[in-house]
Backbone bond lengths (Angstrom), bond angles and torsions (degrees), N, CA, C in turn:
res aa  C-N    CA-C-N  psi(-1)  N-CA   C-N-CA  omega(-1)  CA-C   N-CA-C  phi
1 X - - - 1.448 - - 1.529 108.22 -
2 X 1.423 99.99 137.83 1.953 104.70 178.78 1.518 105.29 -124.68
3 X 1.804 123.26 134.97 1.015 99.52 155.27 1.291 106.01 -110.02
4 X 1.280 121.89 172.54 1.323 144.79 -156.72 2.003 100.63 -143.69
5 X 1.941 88.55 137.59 1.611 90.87 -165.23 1.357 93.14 -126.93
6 X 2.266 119.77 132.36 1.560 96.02 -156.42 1.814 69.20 -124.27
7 X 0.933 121.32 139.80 1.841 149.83 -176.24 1.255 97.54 -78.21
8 X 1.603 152.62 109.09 1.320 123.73 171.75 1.771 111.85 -102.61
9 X 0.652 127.68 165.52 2.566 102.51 -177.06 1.762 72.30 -168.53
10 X 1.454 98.58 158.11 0.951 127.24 161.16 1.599 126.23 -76.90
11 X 1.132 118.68 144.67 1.686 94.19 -172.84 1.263 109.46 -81.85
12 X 1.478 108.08 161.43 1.961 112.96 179.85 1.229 118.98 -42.85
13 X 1.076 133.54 -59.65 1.339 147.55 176.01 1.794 118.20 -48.85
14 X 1.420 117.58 3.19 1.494 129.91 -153.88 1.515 95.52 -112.64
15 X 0.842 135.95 154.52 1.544 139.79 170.97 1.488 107.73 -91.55
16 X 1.139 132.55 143.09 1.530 137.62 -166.09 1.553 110.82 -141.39
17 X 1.968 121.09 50.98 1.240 101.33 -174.44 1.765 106.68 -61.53
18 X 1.210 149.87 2.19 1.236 130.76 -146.71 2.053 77.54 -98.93
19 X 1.268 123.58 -48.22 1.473 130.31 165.80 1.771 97.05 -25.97
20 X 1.470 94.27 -95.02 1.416 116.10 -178.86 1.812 112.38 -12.63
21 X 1.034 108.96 -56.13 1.238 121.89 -159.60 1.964 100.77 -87.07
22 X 1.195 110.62 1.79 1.650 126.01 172.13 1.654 114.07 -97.52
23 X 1.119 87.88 -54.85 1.898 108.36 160.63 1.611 110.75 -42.25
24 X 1.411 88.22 -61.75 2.229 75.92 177.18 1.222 120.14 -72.66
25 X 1.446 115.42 -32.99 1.639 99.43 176.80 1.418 101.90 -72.97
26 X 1.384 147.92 -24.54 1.482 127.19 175.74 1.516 105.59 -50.53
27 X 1.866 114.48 -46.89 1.199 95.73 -163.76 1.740 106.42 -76.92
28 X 1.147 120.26 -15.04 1.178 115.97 -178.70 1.370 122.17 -59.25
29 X 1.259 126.82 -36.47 1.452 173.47 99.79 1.855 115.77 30.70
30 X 1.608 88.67 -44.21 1.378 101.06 -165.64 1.776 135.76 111.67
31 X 2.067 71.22 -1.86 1.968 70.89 -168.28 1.692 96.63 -109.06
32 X 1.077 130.69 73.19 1.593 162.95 -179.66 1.756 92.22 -55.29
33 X 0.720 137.33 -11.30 1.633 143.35 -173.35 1.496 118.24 -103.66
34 X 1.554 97.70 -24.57 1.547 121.63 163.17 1.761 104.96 -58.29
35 X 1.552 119.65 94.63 0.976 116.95 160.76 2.085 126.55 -59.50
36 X 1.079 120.45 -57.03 1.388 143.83 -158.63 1.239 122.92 -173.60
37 X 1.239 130.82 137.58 1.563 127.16 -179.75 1.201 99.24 -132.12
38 X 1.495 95.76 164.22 2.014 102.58 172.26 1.734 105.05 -149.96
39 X 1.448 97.71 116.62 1.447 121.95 -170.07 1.398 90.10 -81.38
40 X 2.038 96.26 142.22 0.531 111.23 -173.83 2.058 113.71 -147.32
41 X 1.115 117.34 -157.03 1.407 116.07 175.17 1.576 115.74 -139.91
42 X 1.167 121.23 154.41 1.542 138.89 -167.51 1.157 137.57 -128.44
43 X 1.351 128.81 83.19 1.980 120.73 -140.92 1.312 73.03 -103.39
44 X 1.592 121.88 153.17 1.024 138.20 152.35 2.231 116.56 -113.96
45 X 0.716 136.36 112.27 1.830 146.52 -155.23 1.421 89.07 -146.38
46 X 1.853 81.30 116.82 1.663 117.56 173.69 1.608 98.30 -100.43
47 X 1.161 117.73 129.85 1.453 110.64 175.93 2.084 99.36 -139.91
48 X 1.751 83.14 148.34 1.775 103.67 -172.96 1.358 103.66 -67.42
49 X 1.383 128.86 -4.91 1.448 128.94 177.17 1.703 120.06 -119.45
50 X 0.892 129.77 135.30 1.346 147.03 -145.18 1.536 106.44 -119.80
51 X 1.535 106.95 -5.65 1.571 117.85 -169.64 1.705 113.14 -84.30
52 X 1.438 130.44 149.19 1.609 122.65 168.99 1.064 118.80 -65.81
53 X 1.119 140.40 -13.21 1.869 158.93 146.84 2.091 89.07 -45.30
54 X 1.603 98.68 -76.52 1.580 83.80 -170.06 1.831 103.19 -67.92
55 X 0.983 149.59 -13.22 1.517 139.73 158.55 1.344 107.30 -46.69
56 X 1.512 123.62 -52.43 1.108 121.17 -148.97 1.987 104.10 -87.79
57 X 0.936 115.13 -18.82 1.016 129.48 -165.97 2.063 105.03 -90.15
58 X 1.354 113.34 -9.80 1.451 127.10 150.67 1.381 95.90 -72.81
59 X 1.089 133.80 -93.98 1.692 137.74 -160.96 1.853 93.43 -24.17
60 X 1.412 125.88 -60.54 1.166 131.17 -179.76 1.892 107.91 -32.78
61 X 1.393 100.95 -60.02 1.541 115.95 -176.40 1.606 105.18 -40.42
62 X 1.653 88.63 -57.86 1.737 101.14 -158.57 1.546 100.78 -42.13
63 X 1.693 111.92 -53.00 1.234 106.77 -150.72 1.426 115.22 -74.54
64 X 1.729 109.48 -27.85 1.398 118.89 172.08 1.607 126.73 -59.79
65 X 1.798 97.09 -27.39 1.879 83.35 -160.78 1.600 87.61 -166.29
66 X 1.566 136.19 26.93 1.199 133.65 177.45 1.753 97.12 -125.17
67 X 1.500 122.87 -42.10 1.400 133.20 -168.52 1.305 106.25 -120.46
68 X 1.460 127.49 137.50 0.913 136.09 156.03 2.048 125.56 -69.81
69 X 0.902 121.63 76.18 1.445 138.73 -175.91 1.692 109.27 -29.83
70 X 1.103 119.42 -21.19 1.425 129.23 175.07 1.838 123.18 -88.98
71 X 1.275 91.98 -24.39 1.754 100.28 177.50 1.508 103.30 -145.45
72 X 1.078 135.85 4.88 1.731 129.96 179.14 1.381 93.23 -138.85
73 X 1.178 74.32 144.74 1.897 110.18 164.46 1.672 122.12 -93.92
74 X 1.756 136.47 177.77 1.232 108.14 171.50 1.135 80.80 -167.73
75 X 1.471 114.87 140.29 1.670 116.68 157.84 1.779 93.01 -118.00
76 X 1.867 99.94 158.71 1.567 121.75 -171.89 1.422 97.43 -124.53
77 X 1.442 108.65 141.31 1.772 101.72 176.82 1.705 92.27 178.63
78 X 1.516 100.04 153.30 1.582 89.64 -158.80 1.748 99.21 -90.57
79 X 1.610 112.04 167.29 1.320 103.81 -143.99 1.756 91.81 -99.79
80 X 1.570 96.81 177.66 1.549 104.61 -157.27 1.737 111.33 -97.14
């Protein structure tokens, strides 16, 4: 058994008030050192195969039906 961990972020260029709006309550908060954040998402996929065929075949997922290809980005890498 493998799990596999897929990163989902918005790309740089994307506006992120749901970020934005995390950023001020840090500073509100006290944490003033908090420059900017960028929210994001976290798939975690347990799979019955352990093979780089079944690794590679998550990245496939991500791009089809985990990330939106038009405004998100995604890195795949197996989890820790």
């Amino acid at each position: 058994m493998a799990r596999i961990v897929v990163d989902v972020m918005l790309k740089p260029e994307i506006h992120d008030p749901q970020g934005e709006a995390i950023a001020g309550a840090c500073r509100r908060l006290g944490f003033g050192e908090v420059i900017s954040v960028r929210q994001g998402k976290r798939f975690e996929v347990e799979l019955d195969d352990a093979t780089e065929a079944a690794a590679g075949r998550v990245a496939e997922l991500a791009a089809e039906l985990l990330a939106n290809p038009v405004i998100e980005e995604f890195t795949v890498h197996p989890a820790r």
